[in-house]
C-alpha positions in Angstrom: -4.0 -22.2 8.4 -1.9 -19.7 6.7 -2.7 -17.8 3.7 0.3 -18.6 1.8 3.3 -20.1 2.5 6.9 -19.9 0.3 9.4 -22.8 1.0 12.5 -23.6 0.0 14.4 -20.4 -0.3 17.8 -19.3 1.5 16.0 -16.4 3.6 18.6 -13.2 4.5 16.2 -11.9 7.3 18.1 -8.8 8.4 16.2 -9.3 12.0 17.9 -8.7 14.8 20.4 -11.7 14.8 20.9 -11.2 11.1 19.9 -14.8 10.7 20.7 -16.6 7.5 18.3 -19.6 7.0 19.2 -22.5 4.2 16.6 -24.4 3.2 13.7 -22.1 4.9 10.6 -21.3 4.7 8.2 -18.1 5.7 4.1 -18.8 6.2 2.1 -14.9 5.8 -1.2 -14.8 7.4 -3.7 -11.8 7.0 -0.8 -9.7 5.2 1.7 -10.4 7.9 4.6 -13.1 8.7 3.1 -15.3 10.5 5.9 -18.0 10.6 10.3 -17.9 9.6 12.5 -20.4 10.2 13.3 -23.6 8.4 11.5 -25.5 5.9 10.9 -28.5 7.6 9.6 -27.0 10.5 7.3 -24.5 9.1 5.7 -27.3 7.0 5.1 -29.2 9.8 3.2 -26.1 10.9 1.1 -24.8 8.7 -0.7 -25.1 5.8 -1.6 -23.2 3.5 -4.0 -22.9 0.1 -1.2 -22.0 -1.9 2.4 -22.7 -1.4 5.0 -21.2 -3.5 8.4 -23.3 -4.4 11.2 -21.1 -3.8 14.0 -23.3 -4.5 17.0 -22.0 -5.8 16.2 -18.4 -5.0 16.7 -16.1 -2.4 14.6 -14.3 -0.1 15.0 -10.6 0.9 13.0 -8.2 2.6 11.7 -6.1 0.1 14.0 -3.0 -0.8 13.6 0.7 0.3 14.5 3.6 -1.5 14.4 6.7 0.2 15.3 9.3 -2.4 13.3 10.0 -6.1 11.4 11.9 -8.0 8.0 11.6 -9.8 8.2 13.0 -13.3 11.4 11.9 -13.7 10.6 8.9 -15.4 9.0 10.5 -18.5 11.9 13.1 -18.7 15.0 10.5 -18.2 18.1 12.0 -19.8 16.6 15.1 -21.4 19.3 17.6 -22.3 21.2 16.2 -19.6 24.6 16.2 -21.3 23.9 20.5 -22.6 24.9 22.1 -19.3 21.8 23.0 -17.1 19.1 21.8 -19.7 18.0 19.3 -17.6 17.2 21.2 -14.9 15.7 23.8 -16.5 13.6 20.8 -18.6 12.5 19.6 -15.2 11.3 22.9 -14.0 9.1 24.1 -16.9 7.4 20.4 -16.8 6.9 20.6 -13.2 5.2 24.2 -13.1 3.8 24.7 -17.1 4.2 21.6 -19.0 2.3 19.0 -17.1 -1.0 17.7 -16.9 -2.3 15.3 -13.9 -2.3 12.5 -16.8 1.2 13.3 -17.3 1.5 12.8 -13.4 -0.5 9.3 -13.5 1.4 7.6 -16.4 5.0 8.4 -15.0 3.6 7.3 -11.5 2.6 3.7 -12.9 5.9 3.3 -14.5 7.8 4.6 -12.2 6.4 2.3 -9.6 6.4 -0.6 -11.9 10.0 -0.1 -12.3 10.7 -0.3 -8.6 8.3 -3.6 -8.7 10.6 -5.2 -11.3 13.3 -4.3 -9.0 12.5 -5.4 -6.1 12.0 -2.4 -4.4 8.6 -2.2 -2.6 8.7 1.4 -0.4 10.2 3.7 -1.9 10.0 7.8 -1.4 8.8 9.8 -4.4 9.4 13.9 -4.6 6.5 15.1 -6.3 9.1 17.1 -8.4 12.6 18.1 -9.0 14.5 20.7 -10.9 15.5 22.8 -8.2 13.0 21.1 -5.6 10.1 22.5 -7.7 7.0 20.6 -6.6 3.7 20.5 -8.7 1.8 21.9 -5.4 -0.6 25.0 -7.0 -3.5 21.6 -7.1 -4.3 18.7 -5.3 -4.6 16.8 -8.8 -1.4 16.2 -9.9 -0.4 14.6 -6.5 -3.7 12.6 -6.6 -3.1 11.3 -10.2 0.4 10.0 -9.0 -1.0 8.3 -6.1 -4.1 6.9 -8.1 -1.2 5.6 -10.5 1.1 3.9 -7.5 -2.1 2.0 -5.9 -2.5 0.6 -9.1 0.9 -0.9 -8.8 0.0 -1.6 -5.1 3.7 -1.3 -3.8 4.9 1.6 -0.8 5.0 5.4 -1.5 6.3 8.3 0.4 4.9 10.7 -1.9 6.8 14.6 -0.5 5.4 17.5 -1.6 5.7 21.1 -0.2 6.1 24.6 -1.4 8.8 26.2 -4.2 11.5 28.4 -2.7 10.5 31.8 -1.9 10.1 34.5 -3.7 6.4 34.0 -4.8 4.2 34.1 -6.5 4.8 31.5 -9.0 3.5 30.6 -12.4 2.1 27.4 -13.1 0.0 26.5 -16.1 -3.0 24.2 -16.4 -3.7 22.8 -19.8 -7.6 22.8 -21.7 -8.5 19.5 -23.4 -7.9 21.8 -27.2 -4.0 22.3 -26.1 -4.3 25.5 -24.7 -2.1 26.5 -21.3 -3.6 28.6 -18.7 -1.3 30.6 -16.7 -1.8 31.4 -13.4 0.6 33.2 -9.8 0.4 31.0 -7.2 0.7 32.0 -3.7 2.9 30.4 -0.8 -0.7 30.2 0.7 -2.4 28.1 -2.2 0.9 25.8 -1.9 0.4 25.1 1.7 -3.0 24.7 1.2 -3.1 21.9 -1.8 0.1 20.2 0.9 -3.1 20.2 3.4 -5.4 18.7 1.1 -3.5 15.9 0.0 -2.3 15.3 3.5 -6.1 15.1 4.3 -7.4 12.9 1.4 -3.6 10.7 0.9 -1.8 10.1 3.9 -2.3 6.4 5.3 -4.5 5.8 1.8 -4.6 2.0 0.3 -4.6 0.0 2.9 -1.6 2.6 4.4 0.6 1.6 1.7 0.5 5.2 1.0 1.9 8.2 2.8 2.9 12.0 2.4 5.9 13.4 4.1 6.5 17.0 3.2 9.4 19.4 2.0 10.7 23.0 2.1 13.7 23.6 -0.5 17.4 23.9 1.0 18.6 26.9 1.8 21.8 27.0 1.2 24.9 30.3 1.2 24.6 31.1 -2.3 20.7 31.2 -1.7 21.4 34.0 1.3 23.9 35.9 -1.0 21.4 35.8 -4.4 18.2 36.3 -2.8 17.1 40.0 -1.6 17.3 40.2 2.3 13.5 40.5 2.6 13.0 37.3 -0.1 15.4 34.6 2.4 14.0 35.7 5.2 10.6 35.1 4.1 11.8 31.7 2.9 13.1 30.8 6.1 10.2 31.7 7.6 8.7 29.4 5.2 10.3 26.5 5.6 9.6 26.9 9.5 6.1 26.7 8.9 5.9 23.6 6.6 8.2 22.1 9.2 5.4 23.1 12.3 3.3 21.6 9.9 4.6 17.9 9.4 4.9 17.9 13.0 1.7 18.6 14.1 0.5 15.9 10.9 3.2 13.3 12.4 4.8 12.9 9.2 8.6 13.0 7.7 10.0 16.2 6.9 12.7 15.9 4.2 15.0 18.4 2.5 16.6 17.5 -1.4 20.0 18.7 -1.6 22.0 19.5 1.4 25.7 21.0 1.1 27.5 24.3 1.9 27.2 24.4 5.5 23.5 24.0 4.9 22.7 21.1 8.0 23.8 24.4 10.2 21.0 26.4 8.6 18.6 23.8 9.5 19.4 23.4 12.8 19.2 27.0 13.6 15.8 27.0 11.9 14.1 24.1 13.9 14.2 22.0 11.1 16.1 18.6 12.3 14.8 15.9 14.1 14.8 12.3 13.9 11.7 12.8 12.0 13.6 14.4 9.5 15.2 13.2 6.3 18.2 15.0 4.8 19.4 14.0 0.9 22.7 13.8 -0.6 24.4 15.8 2.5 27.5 16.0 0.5 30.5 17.5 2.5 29.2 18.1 5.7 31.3 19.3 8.3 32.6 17.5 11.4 30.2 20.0 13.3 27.2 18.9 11.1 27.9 15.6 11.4 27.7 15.4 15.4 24.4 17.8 14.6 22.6 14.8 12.8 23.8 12.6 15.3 22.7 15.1 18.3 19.3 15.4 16.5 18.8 11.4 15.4 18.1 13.1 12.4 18.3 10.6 9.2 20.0 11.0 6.1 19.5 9.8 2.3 22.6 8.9 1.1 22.6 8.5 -2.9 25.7 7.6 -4.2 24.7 6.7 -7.8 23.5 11.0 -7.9 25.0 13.5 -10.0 25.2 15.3 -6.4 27.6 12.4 -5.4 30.1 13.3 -8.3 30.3 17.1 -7.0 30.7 16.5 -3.6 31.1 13.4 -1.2 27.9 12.4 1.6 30.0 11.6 4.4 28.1 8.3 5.2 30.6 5.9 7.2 31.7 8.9 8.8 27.9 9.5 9.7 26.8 6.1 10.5 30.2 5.6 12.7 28.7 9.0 14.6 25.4 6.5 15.4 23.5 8.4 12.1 21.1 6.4 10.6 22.4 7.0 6.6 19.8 4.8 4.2 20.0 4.4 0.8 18.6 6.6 -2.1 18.3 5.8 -5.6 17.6 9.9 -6.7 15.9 8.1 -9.6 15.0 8.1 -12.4 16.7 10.5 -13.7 18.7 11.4 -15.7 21.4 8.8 -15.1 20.2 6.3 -13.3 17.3 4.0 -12.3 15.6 2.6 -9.7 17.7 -0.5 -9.3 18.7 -0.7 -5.7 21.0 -3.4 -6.0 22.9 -1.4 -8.3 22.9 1.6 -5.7 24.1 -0.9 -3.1 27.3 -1.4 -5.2 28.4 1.9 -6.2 27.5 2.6 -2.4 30.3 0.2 -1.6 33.0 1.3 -4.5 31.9 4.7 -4.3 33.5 5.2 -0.3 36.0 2.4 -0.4 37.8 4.4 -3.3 37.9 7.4 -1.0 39.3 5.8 1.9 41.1 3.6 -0.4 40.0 0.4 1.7 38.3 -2.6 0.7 37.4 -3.3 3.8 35.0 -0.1 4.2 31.1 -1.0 3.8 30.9 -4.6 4.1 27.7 -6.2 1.6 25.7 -6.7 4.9 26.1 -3.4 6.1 25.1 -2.0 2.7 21.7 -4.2 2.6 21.0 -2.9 5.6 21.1 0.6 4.7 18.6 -0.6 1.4 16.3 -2.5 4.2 16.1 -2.1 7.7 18.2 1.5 7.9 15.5 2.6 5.4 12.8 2.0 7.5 14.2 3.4 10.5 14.9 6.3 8.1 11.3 6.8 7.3 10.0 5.6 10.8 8.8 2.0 9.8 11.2 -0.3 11.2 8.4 -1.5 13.2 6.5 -2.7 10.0 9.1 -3.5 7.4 12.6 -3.6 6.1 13.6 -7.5 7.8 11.8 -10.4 7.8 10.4 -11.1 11.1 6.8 -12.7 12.6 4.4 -10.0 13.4 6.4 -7.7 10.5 4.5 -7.0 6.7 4.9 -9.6 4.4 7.2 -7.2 2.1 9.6 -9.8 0.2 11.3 -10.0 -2.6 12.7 -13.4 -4.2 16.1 -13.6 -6.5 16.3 -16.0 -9.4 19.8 -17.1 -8.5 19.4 -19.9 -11.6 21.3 -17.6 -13.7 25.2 -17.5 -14.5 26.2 -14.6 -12.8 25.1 -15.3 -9.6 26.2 -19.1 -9.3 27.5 -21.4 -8.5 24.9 -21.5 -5.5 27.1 -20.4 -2.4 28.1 -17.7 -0.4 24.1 -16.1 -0.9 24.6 -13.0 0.8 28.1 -12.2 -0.5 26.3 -13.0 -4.2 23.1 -11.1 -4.2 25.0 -7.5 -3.0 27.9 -7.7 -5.0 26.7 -9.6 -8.3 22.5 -9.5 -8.2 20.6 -6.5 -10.3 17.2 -5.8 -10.7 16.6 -8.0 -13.4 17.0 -11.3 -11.6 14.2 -10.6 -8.8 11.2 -12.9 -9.9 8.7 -12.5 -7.0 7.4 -9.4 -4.9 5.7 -9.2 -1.9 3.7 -6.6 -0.2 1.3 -7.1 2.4 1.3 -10.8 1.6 -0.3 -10.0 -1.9 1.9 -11.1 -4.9 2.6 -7.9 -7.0 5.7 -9.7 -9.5 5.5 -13.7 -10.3 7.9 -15.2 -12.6 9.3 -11.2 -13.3 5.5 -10.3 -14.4 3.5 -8.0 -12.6 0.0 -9.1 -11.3 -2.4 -6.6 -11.4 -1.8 -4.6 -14.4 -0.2 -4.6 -18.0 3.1 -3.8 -18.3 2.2 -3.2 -22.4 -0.5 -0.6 -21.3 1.7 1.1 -18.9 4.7 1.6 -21.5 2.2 2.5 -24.1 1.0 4.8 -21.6 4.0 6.2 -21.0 5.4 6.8 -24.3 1.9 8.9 -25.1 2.1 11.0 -21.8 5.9 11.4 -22.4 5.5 12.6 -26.4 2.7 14.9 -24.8 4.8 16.7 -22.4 7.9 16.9 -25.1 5.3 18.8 -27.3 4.1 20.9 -24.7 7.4 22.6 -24.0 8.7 22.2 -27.8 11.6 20.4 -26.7 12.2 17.7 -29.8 15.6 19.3 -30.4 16.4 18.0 -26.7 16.1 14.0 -28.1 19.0 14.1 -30.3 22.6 13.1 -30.0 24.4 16.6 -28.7 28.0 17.5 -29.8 30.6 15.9 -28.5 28.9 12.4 -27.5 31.4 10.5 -30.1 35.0 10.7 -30.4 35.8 13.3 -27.4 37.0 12.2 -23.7 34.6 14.9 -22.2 32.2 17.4 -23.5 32.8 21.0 -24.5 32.0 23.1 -21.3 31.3 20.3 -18.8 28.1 18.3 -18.4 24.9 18.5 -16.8 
């Protein structure tokens, strides 16, 4: 007797065969896939106490995204069109402005975001800006991952130290309003990255772990810092790194570019347990570096990063790189939509090579499934349908005009699906999104939620003026000075 069994659907499997089953049918038992193959067959099977009619839809192990940032959500497009606004929005909020409720609302809507999507592992930095982490407590990374359970999908939460020089200030708010400021050490840092490894990592039924990070250094960081302040920082980042391998988790890095994969090789910091975003114009040297070192990169194509610079991902995968797909959400452009990732992934290299025929749909799911979970060392759990595997699955609506007429599935759900037409999400077996609702909480009370945290935080930094309509949004074919 299984738990619960879904018939009907055409299932994209992304095992090993990449099998393509019409008319299929997958049984879960005890959170896992117990049976896949077609319908008749697993009927015959197994039973099961309830039985969910996936006609017409399309099932697809549930999506990874291996790139984003908490807080985002709350701060979207901020003064993102008024030169570096945004990132100097993100930094203040991530050191002074925030408050662990801040941290807990934008976690639940963030993650119910990525359930609505489809997306059911997904990697959250605990920050942004210029890789600032909120890492002076333990509390603000708790109240994100008390926020996620409640959501119940996957979460890599990273978190890790600021860039050297330290210390640095962070604020903590009283219940009247009033902001405390406070130096924190490189010390304190590494000690709240401790903590929450302790109290976090393999929480919820292990639908929730902690990698950690140390900020990119980069040429320009070597030529602005003081001698004594990079190599301090490099120093730094070599003991964060000791650290995630002695812990056994994922070491990632946001940012790399400049000759900056070098750098991290000659510190100790690749590996195939190590996770390198955006990697825009790497070198042919770097490139045989992450394919010397297995080590994995996030490739976010949809990122502002992506406009200034190119990731060199067929060049990388061709090199036997394992290159998965990031959504750097969600902000200030984008979202967490992965099927919307998938397709600039696709226009975004051919129009460099100017070939049609680069990044085929199938390769690109796999770089939003199976490559993501190699990518975060899970392939043994998730990112294909397979027995023995997680229950993690996501069904499309495909009853809707743009994705029929009802043909061709895999061509249809890569190039013409988006977030919207998911309908049902798996994880563990346990049915987070029916009908496009989610199941355990209220999507009302997480907006409203939201909205109250977000209007908080604007306060806090006095940042009103950012919510207007800047100069130069109508009637001009680019901004004065550039964008963000």
């Amino acid at each position: 007797m299984a738990d619960l069994l879904i018939t009907g659907a055409t299932i994209i499997t992304v095992d090993q065969d990449r099998r393509v089953i019409s008319d299929g049918a997958l049984a879960v038992t005890d959170g896992r896939i117990a049976a896949i193959g077609p319908r008749a067959e697993i009927e015959a099977t197994h039973d099961a106490p309830e039985v969910i009619d996936a006609t017409s839809k399309v099932m697809l192990p549930g999506l990874i995204d291996v790139h984003a940032h908490a807080g985002h959500g709350l701060i979207k497009n901020m003064g993102m069109d008024q030169g570096d606004v945004w990132e100097e929005i993100c930094g203040e909020v991530y050191t002074t402005g925030s408050t662990p409720g801040f941290w807990y609302a934008e976690a639940r809507l963030a993650a119910l975001e990525r359930l609505r999507f489809g997306v059911t592992c997904g990697v959250s930095l605990l920050g942004g800006g210029d890789t600032i982490m909120r890492s002076d407590s333990p509390d603000y990374a708790s109240a994100h991952m008390e926020g996620v359970a409640e959501i119940g999908t996957r979460d890599v939460m990273a978190i890790g130290p600021t860039r050297a020089p330290h210390p640095r200030t962070y604020a903590t708010w009283t219940p009247n309003g009033r902001a405390e400021h406070h130096p924190v050490s490189f010390e304190q840092q590494l000690a709240t990255c401790q903590e929450v490894l302790s109290r976090w990592h393999g929480a919820n039924d292990g639908r929730l772990s902690v990698a950690l990070l140390y900020p990119v250094l980069r040429d320009e960081h070597e030529r602005n810092m003081s001698p004594g302040d990079y190599e301090t920082a490099c120093g730094e980042a070599q003991i964060v790194r000791a650290m995630s391998r002695a812990s056994g988790v994922i070491f990632t890095q946001d940012g790399h570019w400049r000759g900056s994969v070098r750098r991290a090789q000659d510190l100790g910091l690749l590996g195939p347990d190590a996770l390198l975003s955006h990697a825009i114009d790497l070198h042919e040297d770097e490139i045989a570096l992450c394919a010397e070192t297995e080590t994995r990169i996030a490739h976010n194509p949809s990122a502002l990063a992506s406009v200034m610079g190119r990731c060199p991902a067929v060049e990388l995968m061709e090199a036997g790189v394992t290159v998965a797909l990031g959504s750097d959400a969600t902000a200030p452009d984008r979202s967490g939509d992965m099927f919307r990732h998938m397709q600039q992934a696709m226009h975004y290299h051919r129009r460099h090579f100017q070939d049609t025929g680069i990044l085929p749909p199938g390769k690109t799911l796999e770089m939003a499934t199976i490559d993501g979970a190699k990518a975060l060392g899970m392939e043994a759990e998730i990112g294909s349908l397979e027995v023995g595997k997680k229950a993690d699955a996501i069904l499309i609506d495909m009853q809707r005009p743009h994705l029929y007429p009802l043909n061709m599935e895999p061509f249809r759900v890569i190039y013409f699906a988006n977030g919207n037409d998911v309908d049902t999400v798996l994880v563990d077996g346990e049915v987070l999104l029916r009908d496009g609702a989610p199941t355990k909480v209220d999507m009302g009370r997480v907006l409203t939620d939201a909205q109250r945290e977000a209007d908080a935080m604007i306060d806090r930094i006095g940042a009103r003026d950012m919510l207007g309509i800047p100069k130069g949004f109508w009637g001009q074919t680019r901004y004065d000075g550039g964008g963000a």
